[in-house]
N, C-alpha and C positions, 0 to 999 in steps of 0.2 A: 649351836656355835655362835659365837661370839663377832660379828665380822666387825667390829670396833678394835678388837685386839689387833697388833700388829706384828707380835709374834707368837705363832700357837703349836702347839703341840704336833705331832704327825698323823696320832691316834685321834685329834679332833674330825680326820678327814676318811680315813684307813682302820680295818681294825687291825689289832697289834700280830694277829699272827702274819699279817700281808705284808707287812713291814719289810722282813727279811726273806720274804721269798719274792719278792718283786723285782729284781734289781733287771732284766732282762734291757738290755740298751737298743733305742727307737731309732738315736741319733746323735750324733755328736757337736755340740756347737764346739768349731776350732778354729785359731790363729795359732799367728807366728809371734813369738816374744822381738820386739821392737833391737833390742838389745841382742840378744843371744841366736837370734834368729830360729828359736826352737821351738816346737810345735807345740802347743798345749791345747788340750780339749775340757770339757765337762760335757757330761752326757747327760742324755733325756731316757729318761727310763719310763719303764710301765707303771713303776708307783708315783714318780713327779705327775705323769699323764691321768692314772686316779685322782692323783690331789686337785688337777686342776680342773675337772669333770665337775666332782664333788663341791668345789668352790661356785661352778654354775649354777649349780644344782642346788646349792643354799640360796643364790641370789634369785634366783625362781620362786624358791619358797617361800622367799620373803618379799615377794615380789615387789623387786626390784628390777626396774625398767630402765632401757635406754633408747632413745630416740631410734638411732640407729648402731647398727653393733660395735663390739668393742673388744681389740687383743686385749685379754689378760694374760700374766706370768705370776708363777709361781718358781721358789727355787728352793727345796729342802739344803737347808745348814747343820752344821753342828756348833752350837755354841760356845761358851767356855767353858764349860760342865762335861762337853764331850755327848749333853744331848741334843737328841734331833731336833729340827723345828721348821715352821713355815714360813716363809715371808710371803707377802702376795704384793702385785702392782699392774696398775693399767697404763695404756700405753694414751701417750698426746693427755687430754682434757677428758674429766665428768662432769658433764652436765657444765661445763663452761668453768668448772671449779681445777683448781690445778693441785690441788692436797685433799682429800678426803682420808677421814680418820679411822685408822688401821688399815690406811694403804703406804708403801713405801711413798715419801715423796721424792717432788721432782729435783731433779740434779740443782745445787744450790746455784742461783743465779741465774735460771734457764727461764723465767718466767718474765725476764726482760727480753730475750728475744724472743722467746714466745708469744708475744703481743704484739711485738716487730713483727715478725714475721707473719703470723695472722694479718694486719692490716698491709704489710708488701701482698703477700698472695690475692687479698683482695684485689689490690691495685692491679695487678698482673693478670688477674681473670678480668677484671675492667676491659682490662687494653689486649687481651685476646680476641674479648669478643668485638672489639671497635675494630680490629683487624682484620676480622672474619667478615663483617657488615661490609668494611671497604672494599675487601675485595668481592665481594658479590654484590653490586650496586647496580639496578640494571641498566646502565647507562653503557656497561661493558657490555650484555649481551647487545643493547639498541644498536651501537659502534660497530661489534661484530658483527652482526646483520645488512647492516648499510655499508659495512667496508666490504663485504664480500657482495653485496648487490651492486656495488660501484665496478668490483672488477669484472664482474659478468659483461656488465654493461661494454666496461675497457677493452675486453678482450673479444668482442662479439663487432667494435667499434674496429680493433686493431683488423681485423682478419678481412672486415668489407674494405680496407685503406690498401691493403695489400693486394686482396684483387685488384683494386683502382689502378696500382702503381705499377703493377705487373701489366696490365693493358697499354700503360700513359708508354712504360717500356717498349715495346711493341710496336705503338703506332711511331715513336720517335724512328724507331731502326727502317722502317716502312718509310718513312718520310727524306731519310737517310738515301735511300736505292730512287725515289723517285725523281721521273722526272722533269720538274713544273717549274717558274719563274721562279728565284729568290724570295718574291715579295711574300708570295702566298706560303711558302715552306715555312718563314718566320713569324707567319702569323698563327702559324696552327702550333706551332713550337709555344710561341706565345699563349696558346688558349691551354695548352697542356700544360703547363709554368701556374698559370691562375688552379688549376683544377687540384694540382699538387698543395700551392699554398692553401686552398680553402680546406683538405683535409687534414693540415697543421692546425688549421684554428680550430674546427670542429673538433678534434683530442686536445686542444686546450683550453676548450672553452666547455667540453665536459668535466677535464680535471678542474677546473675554476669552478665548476657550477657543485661537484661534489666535496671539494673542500670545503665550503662556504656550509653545507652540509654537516660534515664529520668535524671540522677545527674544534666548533665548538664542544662537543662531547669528547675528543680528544683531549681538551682542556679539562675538562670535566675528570678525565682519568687521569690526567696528568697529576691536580691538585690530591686526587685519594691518594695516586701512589707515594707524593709525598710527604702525607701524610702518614700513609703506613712505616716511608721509613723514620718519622720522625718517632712513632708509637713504638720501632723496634730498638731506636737506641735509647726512650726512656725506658724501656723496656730490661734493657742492658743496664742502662747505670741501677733502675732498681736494687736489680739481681746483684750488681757487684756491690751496693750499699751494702744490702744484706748478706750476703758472703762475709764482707767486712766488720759486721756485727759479731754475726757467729763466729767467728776465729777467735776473738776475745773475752766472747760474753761469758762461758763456762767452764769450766776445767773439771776432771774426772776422777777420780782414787785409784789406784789398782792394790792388788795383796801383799807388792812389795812396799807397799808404803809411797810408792811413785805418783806426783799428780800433775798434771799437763793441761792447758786448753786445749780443745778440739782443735783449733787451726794448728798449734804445735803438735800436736797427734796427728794428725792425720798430712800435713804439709806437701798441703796442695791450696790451690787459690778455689777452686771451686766444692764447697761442702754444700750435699743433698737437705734441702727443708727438711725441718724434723728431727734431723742429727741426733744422737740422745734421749727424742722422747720414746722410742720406746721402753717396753717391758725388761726386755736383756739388761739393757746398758744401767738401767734405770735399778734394777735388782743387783748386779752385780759390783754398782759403785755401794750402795746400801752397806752390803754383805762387809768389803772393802772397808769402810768405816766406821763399821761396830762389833770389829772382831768377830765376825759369823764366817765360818769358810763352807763353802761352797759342795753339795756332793751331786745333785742335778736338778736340773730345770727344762721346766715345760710352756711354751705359751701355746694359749688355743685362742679361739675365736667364739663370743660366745655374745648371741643375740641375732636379730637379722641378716641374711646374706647380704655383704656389701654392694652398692649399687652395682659394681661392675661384673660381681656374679664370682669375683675372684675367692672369695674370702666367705664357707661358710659355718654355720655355729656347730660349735664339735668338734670342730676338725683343728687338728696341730700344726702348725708353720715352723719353719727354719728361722735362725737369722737374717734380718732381709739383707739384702748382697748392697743396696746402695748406701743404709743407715748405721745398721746393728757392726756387721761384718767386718767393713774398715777397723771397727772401735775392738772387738773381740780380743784380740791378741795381745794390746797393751791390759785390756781388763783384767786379762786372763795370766798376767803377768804374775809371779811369786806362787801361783799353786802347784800343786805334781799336779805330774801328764798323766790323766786316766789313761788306760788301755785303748787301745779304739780296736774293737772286734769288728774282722771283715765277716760278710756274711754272704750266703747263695744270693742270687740275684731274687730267687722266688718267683720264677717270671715260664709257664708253659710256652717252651718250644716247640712248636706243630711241625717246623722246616730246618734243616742245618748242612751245607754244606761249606770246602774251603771256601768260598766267597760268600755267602749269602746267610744270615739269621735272621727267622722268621717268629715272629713271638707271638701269643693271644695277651695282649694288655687289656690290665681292666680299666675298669671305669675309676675315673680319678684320678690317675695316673697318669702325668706329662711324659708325651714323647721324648722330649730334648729341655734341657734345663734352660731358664730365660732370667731374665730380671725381675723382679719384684719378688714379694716377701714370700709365697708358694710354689716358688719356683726353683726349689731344690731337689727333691728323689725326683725323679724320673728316670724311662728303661735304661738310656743310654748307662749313666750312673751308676744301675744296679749290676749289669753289668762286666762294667770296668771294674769295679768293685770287687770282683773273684782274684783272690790274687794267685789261683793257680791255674786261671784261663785268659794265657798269654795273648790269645787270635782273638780276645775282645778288647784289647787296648785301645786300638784302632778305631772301633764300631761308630757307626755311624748313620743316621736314619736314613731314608730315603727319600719321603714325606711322613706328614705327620696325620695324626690322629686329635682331634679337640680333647682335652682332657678327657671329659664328662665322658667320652664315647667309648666305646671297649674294643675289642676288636685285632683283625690283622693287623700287623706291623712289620713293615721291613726293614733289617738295617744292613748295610756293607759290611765288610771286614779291612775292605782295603779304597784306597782315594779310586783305583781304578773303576771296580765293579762302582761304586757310588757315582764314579760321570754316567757309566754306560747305563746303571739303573733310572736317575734323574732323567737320562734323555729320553727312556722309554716314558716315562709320567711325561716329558714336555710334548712329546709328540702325540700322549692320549692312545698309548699302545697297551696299556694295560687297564685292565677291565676290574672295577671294583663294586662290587655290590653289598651294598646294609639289607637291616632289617630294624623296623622300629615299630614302633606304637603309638599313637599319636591319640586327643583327646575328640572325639567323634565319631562319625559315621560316614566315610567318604561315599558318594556317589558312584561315580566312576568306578570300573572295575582297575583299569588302566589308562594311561594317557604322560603326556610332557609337558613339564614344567618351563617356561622359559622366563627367565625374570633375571632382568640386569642387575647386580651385586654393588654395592660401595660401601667403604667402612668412613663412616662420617665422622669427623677426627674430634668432634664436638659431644659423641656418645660412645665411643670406642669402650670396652670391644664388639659391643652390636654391630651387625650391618642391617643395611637396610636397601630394598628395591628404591634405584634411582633410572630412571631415565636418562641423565644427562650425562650422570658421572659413572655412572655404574657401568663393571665390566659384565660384557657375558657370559650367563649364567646358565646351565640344560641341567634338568633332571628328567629320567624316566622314572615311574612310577608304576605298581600293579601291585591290587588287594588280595593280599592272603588269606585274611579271614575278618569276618565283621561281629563284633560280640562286644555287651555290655556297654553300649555309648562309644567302645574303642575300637578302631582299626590297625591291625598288624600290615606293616606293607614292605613288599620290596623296593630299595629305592636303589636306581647306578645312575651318578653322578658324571657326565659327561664335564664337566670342567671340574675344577678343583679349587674353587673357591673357598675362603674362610666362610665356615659356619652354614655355607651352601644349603645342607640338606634339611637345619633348622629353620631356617628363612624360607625357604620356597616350601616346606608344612606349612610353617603359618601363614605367609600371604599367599601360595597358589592355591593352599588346597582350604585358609583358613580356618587349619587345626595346628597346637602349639604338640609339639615331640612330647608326649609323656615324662613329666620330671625335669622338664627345661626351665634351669632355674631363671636363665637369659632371657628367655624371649616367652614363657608358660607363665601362669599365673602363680603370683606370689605366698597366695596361701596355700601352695601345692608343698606338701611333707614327706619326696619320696625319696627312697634310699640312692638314688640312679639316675641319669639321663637313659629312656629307653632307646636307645642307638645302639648299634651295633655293626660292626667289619667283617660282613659274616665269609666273604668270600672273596679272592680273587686270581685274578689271570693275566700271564705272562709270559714272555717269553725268556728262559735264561740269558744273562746276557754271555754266557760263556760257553756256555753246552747245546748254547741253540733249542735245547728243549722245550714244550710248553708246561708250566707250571702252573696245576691248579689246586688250589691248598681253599681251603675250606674250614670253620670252627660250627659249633653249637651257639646259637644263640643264646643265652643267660635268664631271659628271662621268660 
């Protein structure tokens, strides 16, 4: 294959009998026509998803490398001939190059904010982290320390003044009933009058003596804080520079012949970095302006797991909901509306009653849909999605599951059972135990994990054991079986922390979860996070009964 070419064939990817028996739909990228307000879609099929496998899989061959990974798109057209073809595109920058040849290129005129915007983001990660140094200078912990050693002091000072004064009390009322010369009554009144003022000056001549103390470190925090706010409004104008770029820098095509800039597409004051460069937008203005129309597209992820563990190679993404998504609908402007077939959710029920659905999710699979670019199928979704299972419109989880992990799931049917369930998880009334595998040989047969949690907003979505910041954290533990370097173990989770049962493997027992692409070593090539939801218990919150529902581990 040719990857210089920029439109190829479909059989360069596929053989020709797979052509037409592939059409089976993955997913449907869809908006709303700007104009007519009408739905349109284009689907990702199992052969768009071949092609763009196969496109990996040349670039391997040819080894072809990228630092770190990189969405590609693929989007099968028909041309003017009525045959099929390929286009292909990556999304942002290769290799710092913004056109490489027989790839679609970048939307005309994007490569001036593209360099804007690269050197803002710079600036921005500057003054994140000048912000994050200010506010953690130890001059605030010194300050905290000495201001609460000052009140100890204050308060331990206040309480000996009030004895004092409760006595001074006392003797006046006593001196009051007694009965002696004038002379001698006024002078004891008098010695109680000195004894009073000398405990006004001793509390203010410790306040005196700890100001002189703290002013200046108080000083000290005063000049960060305002300095931080002055880092947050260059902060601000950056952002709104840039905003301001982007609204005018580029404009887009759609099939009706329509072309708009982003800022009038999209007309709102605030558009997400990045806007356009991906693969979607980037293939579909392409298609747009050289009479190719569109029949589906695929992008996958193909190269290293992104630092943040979100994004790995193989695997296919949505439109992302802050970039791609806004833009979809005008793109998608002047084609027919594919069909969008509803489908089963695909998802084992182990539990089902009027209130309550109980599912086994696998692995990979988001609980609840979120922001960012693979954060589209998930259970909730799949679903709503039946459109002849009216008592799942509603659904709704109860907690969640980390992707990666497989396992029990519960969701609500209705707002009520969803408070009454939630308060059962807040108050730690329900009992949830895994099963995983982790890289070792643990010692212990059993024992507790206790290690403070924080998600450091500086490596998100890691957490990590903090002492200062970290909330608390319990796990119990006990080994099931010990084989091959690996231990199987039961783990229940007494809090509910993010990513809890990953972190306290690796640092209490310092072994990483089997297949943890997050926090496991990086050369690790395994199909799974070995976690699992294998069991749990509660109580209904309707029927009063106990519930205990149980799966098969997977692995």
């Amino acid at each position: 294959m040719n990857l210089q070419t920029i439109l190829h064939s479909v059989d360069d990817f596929v053989k020709k009998e797979d052509i037409f028996q592939e059409e089976i739909v993955t997913y449907h990228y869809e908006g709303f026509c700007p104009k007519t307000k009408q739905k349109l879609t284009l689907p990702r099929t199992i052969l768009s998803e071949k092609i763009a496998l196969k496109l990996c899989a040349e670039l391997d061959k040819n080894e072809i490398k990228m630092p770190k990974g990189k969405m590609l798109g693929v989007l099968i057209v028909k041309d003017k001939l009525g045959d099929l073809k390929v286009i292909k595109a990556f999304s942002g920058f290769w290799g710092g190059k913004k056109e490489i040849r027989g790839w679609v290129n970048q939307i005309p005129a994007n490569s001036v904010i593209t360099m804007a915007e690269k050197l803002t983001l710079q600036k921005l990660d500057q003054i994140k982290y000048q912000i994050i140094a200010l506010e953690n200078i130890s001059v605030r912990e010194e300050y905290n320390n000495l201001e609460q050693k000052f009140q100890q002091e204050w308060q331990s000072l206040k309480k000996i003044h009030q004895v004092r004064k409760q006595v001074r009390h006392e003797l006046r009322n006593e001196l009051k009933e007694t009965i002696i010369n004038n002379s001698n009554i006024e002078e004891k009144f008098k010695i109680l009058e000195q004894e009073s003022r000398k405990d006004d000056w001793q509390r203010r001549n410790l306040k005196h003596k700890w100001q002189e103390i703290l002013q200046p470190l108080k000083d000290k925090i005063s000049l960060a804080d305002q300095e931080i706010r002055n880092l947050k409004r260059q902060r601000k104008e950056l952002s709104r520079q840039l905003q301001a770029q982007m609204q005018t820098a580029y404009s887009m095509t759609n099939f009706a012949g329509e072309s708009l800039s982003v800022g009038s597409l999209l007309g709102k004051d605030f558009i997400p970095t990045g806007t356009g460069d991906c693969c979607a937008p980037k293939l579909l203005h392409y298609a747009a302006t050289n009479n190719l129309i569109p029949i589906a597209m695929a992008e996958v992820w193909w190269g290293d797991t992104s630092p943040n563990g979100e994004k790995v190679n193989g695997h296919f993404y949505p439109a992302c909901e802050s970039r791609c998504q806004p833009l979809m609908g005008f793109l998608l402007s002047g084609l027919p509306s594919f069909e969008v077939r509803k489908s089963s959710a695909n998802l084992p029920i182990i539990y089902e009653d009027d209130y309550l659905l109980v599912v086994n999710k696998p692995s990979g699979l988001l609980s609840v849909s979120g922001r960012g670019i693979d954060k589209f199928d998930c259970v909730e979704a799949r679903f709503r999605q039946i459109p002849t299972a009216k008592s799942y419109n509603h659904l709704k989880t109860v907690h969640r599951l980390d992707q990666d992990t497989s396992g029990i799931l519960i969701l609500a049917k209705d707002e009520d059972t969803h408070l009454k369930m939630s308060q059962l998880f807040a108050v730690r009334e329900v009992k949830k135990i895994y099963e995983a595998v982790v890289e070792g040989m643990v010692k212990e047969d059993r024992g507790i994990i206790d290690l403070p949690l924080w998600g450091n907003p500086r490596s998100r979505p890691r957490q990590e054991v903090n002492y200062q910041y970290g909330k608390p954290s319990v796990t119990h533990f006990r080994v099931i079986e010990r084989r091959q370097e690996q231990t199987r173990l039961e783990l229940i989770p007494i809090t509910g922390r993010t990513h809890q049962l990953r972190v306290h493997c690796l640092q209490g027992l310092g072994m990483a979860i089997r297949g943890d692409r997050i926090y496991g070593k990086l050369e690790q090539n395994e199909d799974r996070l070995y976690l699992h939801a294998r069991e749990i218990i509660f109580t209904h919150p309707h029927t009063q009964t106990i519930i205990h529902l149980t799966t098969k581990t997977p692995f």
